[in-house]
LUMDO-89530 format. One record per atom (N, C-alpha, C): residue in one letter; y, z, x. Coordinates in steps of 0.05 Angstrom, whole numbers, padded with zeros to 5 digits, always signed. Each point is the difference from the previous one (the first is absolute). Layout:
residues N
AYZX
...
This chain:
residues 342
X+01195-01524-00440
X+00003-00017+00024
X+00003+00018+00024
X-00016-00007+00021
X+00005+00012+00019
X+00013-00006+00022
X+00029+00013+00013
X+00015-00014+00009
X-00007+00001+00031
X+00004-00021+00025
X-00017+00002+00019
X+00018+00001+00016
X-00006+00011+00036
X+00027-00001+00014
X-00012-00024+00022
X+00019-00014+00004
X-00017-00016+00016
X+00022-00010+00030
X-00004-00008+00024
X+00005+00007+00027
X-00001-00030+00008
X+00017-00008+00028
X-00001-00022+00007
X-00029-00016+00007
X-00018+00016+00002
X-00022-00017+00004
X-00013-00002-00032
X+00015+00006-00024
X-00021-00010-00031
X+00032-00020-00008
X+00015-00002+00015
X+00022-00013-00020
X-00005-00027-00009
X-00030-00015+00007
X-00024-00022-00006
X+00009+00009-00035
X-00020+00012-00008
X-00005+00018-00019
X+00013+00007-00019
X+00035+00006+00009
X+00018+00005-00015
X+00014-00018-00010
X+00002-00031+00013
X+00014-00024-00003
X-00027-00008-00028
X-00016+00002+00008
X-00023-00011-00020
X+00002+00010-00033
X+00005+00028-00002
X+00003+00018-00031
X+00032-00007+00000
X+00021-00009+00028
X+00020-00004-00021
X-00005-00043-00014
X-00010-00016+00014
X+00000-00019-00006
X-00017-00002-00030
X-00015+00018-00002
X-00020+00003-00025
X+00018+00012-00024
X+00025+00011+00007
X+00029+00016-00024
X-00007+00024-00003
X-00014+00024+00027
X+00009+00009-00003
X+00020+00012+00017
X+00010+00035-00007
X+00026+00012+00018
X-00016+00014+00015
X+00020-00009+00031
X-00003+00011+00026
X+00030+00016+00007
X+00000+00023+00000
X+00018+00014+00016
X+00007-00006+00034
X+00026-00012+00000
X+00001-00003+00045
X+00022+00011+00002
X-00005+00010+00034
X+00022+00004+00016
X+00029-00013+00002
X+00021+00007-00005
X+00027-00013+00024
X+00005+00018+00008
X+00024-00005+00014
X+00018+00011+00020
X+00014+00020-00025
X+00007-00012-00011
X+00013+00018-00033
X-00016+00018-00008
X-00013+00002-00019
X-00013+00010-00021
X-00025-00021+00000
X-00022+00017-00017
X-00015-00029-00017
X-00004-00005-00012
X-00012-00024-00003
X-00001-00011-00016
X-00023-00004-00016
X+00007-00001-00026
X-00026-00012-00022
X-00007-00029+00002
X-00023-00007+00015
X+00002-00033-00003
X-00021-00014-00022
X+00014-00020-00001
X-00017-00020-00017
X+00013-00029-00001
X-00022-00015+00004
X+00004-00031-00002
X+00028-00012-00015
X+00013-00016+00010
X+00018-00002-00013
X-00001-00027-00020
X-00025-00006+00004
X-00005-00026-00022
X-00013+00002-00025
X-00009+00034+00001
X-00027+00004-00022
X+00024+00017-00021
X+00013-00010-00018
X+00011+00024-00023
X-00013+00017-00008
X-00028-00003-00007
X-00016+00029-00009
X+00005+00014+00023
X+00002-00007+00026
X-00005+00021+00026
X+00027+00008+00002
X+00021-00018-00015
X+00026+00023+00008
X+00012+00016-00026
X-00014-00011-00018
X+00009+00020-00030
X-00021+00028+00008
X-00023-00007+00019
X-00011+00026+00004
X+00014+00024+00011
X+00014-00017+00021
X+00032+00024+00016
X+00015+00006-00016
X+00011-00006-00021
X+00013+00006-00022
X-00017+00029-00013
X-00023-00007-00004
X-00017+00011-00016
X-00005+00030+00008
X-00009-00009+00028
X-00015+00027+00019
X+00024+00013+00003
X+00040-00010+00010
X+00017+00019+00003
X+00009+00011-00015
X-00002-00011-00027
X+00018+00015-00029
X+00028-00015+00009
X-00005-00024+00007
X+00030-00005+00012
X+00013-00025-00022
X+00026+00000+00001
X+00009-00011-00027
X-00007-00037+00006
X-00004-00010-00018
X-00005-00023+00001
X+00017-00025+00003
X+00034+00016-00010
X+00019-00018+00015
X+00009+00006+00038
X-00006+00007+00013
X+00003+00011+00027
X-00020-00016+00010
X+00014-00023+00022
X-00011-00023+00004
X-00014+00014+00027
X-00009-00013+00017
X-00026+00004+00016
X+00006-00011+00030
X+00003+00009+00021
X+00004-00015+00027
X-00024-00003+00006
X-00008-00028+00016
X-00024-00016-00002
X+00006+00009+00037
X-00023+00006+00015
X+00000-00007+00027
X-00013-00021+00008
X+00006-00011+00030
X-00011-00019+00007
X-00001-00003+00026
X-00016-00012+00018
X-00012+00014+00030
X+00013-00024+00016
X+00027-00009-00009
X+00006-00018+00025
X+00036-00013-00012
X+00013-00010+00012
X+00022-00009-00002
X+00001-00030-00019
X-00026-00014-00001
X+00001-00014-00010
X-00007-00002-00029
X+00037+00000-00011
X-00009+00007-00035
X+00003-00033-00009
X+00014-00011+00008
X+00006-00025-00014
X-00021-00014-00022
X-00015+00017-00006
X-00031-00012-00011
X+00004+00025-00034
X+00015+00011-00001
X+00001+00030-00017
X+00026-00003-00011
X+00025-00023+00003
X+00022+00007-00009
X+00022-00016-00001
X+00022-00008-00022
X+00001-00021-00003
X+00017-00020+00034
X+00008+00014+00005
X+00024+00003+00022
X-00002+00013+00020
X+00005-00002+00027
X+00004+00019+00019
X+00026+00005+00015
X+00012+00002-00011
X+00038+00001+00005
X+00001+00009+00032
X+00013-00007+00020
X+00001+00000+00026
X+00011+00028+00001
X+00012+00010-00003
X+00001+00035-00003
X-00028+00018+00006
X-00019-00015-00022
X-00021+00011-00005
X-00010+00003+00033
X-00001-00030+00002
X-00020-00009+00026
X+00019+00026+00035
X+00017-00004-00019
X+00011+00028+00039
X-00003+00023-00015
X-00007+00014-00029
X-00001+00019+00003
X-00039+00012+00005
X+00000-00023-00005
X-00034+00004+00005
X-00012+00004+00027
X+00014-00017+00015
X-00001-00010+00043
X+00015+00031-00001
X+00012+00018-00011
X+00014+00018+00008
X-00019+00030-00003
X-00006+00003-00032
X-00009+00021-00002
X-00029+00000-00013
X-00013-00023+00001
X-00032+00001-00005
X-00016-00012+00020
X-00020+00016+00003
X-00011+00025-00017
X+00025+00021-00004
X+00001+00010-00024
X+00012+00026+00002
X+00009+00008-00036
X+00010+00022+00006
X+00009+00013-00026
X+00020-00014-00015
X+00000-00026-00004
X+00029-00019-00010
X-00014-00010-00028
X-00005-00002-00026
X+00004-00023-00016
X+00011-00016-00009
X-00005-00017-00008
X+00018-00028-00013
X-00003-00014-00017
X+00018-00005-00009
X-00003-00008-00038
X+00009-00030+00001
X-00020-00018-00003
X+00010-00025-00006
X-00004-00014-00021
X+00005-00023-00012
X-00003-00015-00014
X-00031+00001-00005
X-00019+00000-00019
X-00020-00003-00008
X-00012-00030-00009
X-00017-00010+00024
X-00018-00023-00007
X-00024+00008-00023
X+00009-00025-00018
X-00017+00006-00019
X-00028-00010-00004
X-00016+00022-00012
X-00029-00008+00000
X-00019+00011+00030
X+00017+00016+00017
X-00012+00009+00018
X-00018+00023+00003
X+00017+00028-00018
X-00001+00019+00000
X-00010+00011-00029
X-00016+00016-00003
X-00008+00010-00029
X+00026+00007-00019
X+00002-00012-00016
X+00027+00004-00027
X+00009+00037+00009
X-00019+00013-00004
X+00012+00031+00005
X+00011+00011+00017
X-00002-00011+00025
X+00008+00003+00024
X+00030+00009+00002
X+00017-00020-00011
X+00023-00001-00004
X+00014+00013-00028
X-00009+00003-00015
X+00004+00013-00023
X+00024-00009-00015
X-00009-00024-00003
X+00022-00023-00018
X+00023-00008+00017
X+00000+00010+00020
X+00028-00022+00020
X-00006-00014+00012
X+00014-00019+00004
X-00003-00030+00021
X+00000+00006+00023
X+00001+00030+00011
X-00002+00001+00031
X-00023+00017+00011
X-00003-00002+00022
X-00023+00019+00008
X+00000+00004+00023
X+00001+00027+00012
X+00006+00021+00025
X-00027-00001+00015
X+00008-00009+00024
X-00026+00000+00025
X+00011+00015+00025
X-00031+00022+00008
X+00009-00003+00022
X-00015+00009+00014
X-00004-00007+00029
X-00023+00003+00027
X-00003+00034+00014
X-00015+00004-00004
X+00001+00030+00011
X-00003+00009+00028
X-00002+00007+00008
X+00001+00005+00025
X-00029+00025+00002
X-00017-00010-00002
X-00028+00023-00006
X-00031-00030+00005
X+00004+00000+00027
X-00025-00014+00008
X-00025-00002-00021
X-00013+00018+00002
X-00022+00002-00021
X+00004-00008-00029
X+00024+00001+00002
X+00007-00011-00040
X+00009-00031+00003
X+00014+00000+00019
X+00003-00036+00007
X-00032-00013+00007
X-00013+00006+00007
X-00036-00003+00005
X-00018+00000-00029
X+00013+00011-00017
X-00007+00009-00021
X+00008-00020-00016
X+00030-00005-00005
X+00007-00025-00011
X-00013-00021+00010
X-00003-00013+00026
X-00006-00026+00007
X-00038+00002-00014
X-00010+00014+00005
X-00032+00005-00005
X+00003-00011-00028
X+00009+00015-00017
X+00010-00006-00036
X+00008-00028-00001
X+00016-00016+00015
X+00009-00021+00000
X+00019-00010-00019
X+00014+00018-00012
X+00018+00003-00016
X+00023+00025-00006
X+00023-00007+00006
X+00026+00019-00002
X-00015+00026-00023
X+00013+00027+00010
X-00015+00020-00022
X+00024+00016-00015
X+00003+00009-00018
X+00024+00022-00017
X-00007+00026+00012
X+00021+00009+00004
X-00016+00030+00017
X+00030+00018+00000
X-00001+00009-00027
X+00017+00023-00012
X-00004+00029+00006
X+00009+00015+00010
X-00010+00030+00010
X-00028+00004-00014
X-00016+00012+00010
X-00023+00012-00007
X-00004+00026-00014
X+00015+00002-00017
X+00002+00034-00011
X-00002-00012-00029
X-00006+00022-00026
X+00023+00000-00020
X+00025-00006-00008
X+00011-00008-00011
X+00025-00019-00006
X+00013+00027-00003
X+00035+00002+00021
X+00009+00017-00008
X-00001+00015+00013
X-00022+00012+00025
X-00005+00030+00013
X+00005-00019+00032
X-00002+00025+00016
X-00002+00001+00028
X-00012-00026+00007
X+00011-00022+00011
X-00012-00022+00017
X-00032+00011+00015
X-00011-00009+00022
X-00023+00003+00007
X+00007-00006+00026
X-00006+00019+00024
X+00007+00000+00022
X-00024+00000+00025
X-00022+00014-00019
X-00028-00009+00008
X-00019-00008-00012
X-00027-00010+00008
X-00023-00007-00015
X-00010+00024-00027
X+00000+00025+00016
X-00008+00030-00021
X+00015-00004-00017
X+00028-00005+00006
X+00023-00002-00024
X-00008-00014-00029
X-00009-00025+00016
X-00011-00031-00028
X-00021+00017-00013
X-00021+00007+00017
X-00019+00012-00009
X+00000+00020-00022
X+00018+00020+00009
X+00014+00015-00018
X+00014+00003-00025
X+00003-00033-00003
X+00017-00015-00032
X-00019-00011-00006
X-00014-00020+00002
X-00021-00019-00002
X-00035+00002-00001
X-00006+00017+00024
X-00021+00005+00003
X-00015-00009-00032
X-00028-00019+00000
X-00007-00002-00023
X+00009-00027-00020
X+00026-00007+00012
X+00016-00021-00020
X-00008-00025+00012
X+00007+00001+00030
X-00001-00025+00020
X-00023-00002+00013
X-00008-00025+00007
X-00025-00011+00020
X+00003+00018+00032
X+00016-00004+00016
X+00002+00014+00015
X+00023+00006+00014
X+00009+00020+00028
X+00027-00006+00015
X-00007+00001+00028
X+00018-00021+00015
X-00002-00001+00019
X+00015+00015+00014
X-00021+00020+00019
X+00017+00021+00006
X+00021-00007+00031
X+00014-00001+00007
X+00025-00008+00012
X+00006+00034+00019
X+00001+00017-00005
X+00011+00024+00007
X+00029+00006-00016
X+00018+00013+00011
X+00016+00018-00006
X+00023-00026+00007
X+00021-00019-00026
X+00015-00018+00007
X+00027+00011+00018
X+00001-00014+00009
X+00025+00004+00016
X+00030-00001-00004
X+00007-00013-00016
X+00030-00003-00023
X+00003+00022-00016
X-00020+00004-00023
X+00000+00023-00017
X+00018-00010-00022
X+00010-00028+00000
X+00016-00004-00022
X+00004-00022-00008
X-00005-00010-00026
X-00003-00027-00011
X+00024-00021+00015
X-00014-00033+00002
X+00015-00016+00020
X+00029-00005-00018
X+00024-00004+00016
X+00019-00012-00002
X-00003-00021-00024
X+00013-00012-00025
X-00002-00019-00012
X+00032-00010+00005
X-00007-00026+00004
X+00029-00020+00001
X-00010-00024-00026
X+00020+00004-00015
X+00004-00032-00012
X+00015-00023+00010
X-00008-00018+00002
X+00005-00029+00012
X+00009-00015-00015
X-00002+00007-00034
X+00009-00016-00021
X+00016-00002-00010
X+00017+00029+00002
X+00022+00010-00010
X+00024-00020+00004
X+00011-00007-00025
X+00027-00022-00003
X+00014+00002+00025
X+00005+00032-00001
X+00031+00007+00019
X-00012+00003+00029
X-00021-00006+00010
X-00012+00009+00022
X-00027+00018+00003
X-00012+00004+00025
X-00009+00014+00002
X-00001+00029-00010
X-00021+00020-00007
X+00017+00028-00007
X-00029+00012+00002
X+00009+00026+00010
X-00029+00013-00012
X+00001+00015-00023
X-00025-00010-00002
X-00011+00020-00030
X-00017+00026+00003
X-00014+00001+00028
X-00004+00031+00011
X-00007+00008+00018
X+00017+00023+00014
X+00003-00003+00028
X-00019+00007+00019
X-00003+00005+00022
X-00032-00001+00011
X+00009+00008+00035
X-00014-00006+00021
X+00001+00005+00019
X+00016-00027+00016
X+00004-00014-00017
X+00013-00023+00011
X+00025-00002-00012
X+00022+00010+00011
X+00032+00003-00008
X+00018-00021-00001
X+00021+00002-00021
X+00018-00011+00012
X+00013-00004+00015
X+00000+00003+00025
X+00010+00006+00028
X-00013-00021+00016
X-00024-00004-00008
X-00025-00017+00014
X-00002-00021+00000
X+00003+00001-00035
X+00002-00031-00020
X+00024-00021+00008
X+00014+00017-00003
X+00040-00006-00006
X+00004-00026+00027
X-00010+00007+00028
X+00004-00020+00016
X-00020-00026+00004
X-00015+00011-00012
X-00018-00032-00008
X+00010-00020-00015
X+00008+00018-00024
X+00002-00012-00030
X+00030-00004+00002
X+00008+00012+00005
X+00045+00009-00010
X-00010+00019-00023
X+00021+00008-00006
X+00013+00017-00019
X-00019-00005-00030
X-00018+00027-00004
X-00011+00006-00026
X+00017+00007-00020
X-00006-00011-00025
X+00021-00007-00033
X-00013+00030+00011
X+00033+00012-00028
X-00003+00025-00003
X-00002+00006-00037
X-00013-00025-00004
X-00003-00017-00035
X-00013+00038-00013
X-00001+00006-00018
X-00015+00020-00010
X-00026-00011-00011
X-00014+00018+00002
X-00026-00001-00009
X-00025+00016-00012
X+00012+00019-00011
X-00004+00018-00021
X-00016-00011-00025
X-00030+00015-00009
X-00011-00013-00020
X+00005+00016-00022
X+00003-00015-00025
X+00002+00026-00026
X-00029-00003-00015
X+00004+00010-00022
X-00031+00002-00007
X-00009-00021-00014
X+00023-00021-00005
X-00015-00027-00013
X+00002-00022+00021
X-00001+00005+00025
X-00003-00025+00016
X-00019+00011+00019
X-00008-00023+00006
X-00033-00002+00025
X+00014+00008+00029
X-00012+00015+00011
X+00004+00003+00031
X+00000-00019+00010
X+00009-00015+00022
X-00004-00016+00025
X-00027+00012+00015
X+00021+00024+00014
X-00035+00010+00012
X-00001+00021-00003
X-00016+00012+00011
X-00024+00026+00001
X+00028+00021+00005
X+00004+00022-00019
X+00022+00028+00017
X+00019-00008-00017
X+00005-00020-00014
X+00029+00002-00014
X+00003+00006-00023
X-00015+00008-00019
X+00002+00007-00032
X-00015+00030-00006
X-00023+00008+00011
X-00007+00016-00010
X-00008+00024+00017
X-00006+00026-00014
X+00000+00026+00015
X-00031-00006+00027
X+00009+00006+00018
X-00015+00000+00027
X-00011+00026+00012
X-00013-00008+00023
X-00014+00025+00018
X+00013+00026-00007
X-00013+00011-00029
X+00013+00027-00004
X-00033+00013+00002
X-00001+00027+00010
X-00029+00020-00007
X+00008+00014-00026
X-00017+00010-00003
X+00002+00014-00035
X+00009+00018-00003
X+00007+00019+00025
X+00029+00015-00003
X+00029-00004+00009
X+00012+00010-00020
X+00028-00014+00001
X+00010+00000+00038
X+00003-00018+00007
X+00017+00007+00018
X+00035+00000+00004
X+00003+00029+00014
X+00036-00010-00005
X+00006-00003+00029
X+00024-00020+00006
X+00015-00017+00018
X+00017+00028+00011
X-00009+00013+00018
X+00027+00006+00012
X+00015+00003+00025
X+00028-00013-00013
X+00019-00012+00015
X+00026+00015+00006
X-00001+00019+00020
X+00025+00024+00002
X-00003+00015+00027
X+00018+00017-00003
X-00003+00025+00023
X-00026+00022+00004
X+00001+00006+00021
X-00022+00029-00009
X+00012+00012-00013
X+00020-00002-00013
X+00003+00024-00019
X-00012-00012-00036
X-00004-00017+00009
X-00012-00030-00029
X-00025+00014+00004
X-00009-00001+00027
X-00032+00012+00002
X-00016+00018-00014
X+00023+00023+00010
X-00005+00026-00012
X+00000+00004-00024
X+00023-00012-00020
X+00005-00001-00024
X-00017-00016-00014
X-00003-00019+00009
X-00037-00019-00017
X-00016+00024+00009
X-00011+00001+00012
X-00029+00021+00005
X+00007+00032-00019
X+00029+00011+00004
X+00001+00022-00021
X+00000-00006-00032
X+00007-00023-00007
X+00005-00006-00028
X-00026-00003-00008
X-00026-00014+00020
X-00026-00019-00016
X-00017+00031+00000
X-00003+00011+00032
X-00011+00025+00002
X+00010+00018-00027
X+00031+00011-00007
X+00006+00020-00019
X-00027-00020-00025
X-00006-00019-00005
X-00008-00010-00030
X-00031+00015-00010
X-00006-00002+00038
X-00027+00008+00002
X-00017-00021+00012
X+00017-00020+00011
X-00012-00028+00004
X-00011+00004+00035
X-00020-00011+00001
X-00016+00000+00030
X+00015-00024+00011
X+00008-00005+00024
X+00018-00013+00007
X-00021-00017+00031
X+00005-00027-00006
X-00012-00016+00026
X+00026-00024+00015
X+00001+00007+00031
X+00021-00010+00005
X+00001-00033+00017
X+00007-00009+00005
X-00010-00032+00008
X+00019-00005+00009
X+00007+00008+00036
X+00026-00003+00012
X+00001-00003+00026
X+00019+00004+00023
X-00005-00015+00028
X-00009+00036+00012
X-00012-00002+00015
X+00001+00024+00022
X+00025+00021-00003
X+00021-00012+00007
X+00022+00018+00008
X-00001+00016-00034
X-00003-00024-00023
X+00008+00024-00025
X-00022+00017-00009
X-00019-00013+00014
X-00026+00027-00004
X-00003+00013+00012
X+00015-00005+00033
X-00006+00036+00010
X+00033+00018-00022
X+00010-00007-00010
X+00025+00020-00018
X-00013+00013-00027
X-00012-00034-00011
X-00012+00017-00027
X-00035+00008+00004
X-00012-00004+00018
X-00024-00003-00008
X-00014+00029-00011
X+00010+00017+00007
X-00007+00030-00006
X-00001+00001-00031
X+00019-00019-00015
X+00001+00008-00033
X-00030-00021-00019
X-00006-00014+00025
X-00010-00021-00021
X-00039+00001+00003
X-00009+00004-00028
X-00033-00007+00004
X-00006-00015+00029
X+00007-00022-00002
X-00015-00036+00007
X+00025-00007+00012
X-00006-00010+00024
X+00024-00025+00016
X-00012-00016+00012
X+00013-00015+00001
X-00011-00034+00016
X+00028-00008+00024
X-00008-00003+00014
X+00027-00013+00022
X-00010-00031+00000
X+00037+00002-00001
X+00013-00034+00006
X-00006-00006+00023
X-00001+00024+00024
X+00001-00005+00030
X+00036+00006-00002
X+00007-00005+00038
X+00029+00002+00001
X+00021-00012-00022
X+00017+00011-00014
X+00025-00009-00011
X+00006-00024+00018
X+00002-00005+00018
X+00006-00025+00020
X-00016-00020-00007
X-00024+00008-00003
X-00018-00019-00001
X-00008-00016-00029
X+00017-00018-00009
X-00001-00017-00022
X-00028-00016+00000
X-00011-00015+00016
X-00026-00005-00011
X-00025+00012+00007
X+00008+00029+00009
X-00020+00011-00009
X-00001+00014-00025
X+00020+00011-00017
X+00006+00012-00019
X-00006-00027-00023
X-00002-00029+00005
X-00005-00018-00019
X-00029-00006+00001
X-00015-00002+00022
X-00029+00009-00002
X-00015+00016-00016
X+00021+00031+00010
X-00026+00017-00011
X+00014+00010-00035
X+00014-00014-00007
X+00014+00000-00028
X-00024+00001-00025
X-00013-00021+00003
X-00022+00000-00023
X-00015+00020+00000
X-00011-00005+00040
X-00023+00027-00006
X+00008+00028-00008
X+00039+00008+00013
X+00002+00025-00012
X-00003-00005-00034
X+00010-00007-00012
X+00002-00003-00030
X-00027+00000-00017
X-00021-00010+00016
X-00030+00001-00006
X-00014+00035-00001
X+00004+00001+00034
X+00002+00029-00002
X+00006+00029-00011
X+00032-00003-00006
X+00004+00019-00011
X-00016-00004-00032
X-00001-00031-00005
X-00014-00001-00034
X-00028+00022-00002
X-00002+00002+00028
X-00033+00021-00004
X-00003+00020-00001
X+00036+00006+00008
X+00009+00030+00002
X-00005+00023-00030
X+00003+00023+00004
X-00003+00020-00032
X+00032+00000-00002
X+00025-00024+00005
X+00022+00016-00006
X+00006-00018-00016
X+00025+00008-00016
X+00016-00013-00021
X+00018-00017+00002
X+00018-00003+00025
X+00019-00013+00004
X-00006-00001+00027
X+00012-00036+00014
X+00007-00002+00024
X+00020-00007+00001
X+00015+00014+00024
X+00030+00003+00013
X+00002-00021+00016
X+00016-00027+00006
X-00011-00025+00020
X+00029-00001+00001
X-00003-00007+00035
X+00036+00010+00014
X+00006-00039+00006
X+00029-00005-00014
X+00011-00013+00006
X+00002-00015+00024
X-00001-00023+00004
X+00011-00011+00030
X+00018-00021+00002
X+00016-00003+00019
X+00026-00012+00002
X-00011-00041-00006
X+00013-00008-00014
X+00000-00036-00004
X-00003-00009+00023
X-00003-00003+00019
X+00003-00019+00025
X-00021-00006+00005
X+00000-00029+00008
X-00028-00018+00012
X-00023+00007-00023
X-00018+00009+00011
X-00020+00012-00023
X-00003+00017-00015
X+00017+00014-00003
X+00007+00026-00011
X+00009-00007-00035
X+00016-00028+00004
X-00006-00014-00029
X-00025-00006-00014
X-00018-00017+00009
X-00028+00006-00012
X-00011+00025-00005
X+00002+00024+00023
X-00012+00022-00006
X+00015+00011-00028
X+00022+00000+00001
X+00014+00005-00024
X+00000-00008-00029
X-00011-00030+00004
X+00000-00008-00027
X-00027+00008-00008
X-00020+00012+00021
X-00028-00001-00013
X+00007+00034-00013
X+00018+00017+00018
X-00005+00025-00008
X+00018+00001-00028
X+00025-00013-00006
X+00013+00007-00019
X-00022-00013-00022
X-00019-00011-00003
X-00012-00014-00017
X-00019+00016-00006
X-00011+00019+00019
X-00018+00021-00008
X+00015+00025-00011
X+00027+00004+00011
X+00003+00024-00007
X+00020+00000-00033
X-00013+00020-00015
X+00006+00007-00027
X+00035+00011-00007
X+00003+00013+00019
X+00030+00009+00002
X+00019+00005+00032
X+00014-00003+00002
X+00018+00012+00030
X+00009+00034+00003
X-00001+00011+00020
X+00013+00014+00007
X+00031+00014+00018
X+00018+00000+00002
X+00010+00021-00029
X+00006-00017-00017
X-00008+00011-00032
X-00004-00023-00009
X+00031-00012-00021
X+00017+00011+00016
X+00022-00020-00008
X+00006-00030+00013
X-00015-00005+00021
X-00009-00024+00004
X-00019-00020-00017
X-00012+00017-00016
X-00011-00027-00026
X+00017-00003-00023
X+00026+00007+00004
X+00015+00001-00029
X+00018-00029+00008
């Protein structure tokens, strides 16, 4: 199969092979997405198929407008201000699942199902053309580096999918916020995103602080909570310390014989950068979303690198610095010094 790139003036074209089942790669503001019809099951067991992605890990459906009441059983008034609030945008939402709407797989045996509006013109153009809500799960391999550009998809896929709509270089760099709406005890999220609790909290009140941890015999809610994530195929280790942590990671991997690639803000690469093959900058330590941007593409990058290990520097929890965090602790294999993983 030959996979095609196609631009706002063929997105005719691209609504047409997805209404026909097959997968179209699009733009958001996040990451992108793998799309496909959300009514055709062969077209979404195909996303399953093409990511290697597990078959209980339910599916966020997008959709090009505020008006879901047609997709779900309920629209709980919560819903309706957090939608007037932050869509278009990086927010999902998990509601009650109307039945008989959505292809059985979509949801992956739960009664609920996660929507949400993107904020990426040409993909909302894309949906309305299709005329039907689409599933649109990162565009990579199940498991590795999200997809931050079109080359990126191309780069996992090329060959698998009908075509991608190329979007440019997204602007978030990090999968959307998921909130559940169903949850007994309240609201809560299940994974965090560019949309905080800080943001949420005065719309909504006070997010349950319910746990939500999956083990290996129960189904995810959504996408990020059960299984190993955006890791590249060399180990990366987490580190979280002084320059003197610095020095001591880079002498211990270097003494092994190990080629070393580093994935950190400016300030720690002008200290280490002399020891390492390959570096990628976060941009300023200050600068939290730019360091959550260029996260995938560093992690892509160094994957192309000749070294053995990447060194990826810590950043403080606040505002977005939680998402960036949960994507990196999910990639990375161990911490540095590593009496912090004990």
């Amino acid at each position: 199969m030959e996979t095609k790139l196609y631009d706002t003036s063929t997105i005719d074209e691209a609504a047409e092979l997805l209404k026909a089942g097959q997968l179209i790669a699009f733009p958001t503001e996040t990451v992108y997405g793998l799309g496909a019809i959300a009514s055709n099951d062969e077209a979404v067991k195909n996303v399953y198929k093409v990511k290697g992605r597990p078959s209980d890990n339910p599916l966020i459906v997008h959709v090009s407008d505020r008006d879901i009441a047609q997709y779900v059983a309920f629209v709980p008034q919560q819903a309706e201000a957090l939608m007037e609030a932050f869509w278009p945008g990086p927010l999902t939402l998990i509601f009650p699942m109307k039945e008989g709407v959505f292809a059985p797989t979509v949801t992956a045996g739960h009664k609920t199902v996660a929507l949400r509006m993107p904020d990426q013109e040409q993909t909302l153009e894309l949906i309305r053309k299709t005329g039907f809500p689409l599933v649109g799960p990162s565009a990579n391999t199940s498991g590795k580096p999200s997809p931050t550009t079109a080359q990126h998809v191309m780069h996992d896929l090329s060959g698998k999918i009908a075509g991608i709509l190329d979007g440019g270089e997204t602007q978030i760099g990090l999968e959307s916020t998921v909130l559940d709406l169903t949850n007994a005890e309240g609201p809560v999220i299940l994974r965090p995103g560019a949309i905080t609790e800080v943001q949420l909290e005065p719309i909504i009140g006070k997010l349950s602080s319910s746990a939500q941890t999956t083990n290996e015999a129960e189904a995810p809610k959504a996408p990020g909570m059960k299984y190993q994530h955006y890791a590249p195929a060399q180990p990366v280790v987490l580190v979280d310390g002084t320059a003197a942590d610095w020095e001591a990671a880079i002498e211990e991997y270097r003494g092994e014989g190990k080629e070393i690639g580093i994935l950190a803000s400016d300030e720690q690469l002008a200290a280490h950068k002399h020891a390492a093959l390959a570096t990628y900058s976060l941009g300023s330590k200050n600068d939290m979303a730019a360091a959550s941007q260029r996260l995938y593409a560093g992690l892509r990058y160094l994957d192309e690198q000749p070294i053995d290990v990447i060194l990826a520097e810590a950043y403080d929890l606040g505002g977005l610095g939680k998402a960036f965090m949960n994507r990196l602790e999910k990639a990375a294999s161990s911490k540095y010094p590593k009496k912090q993983a004990e």
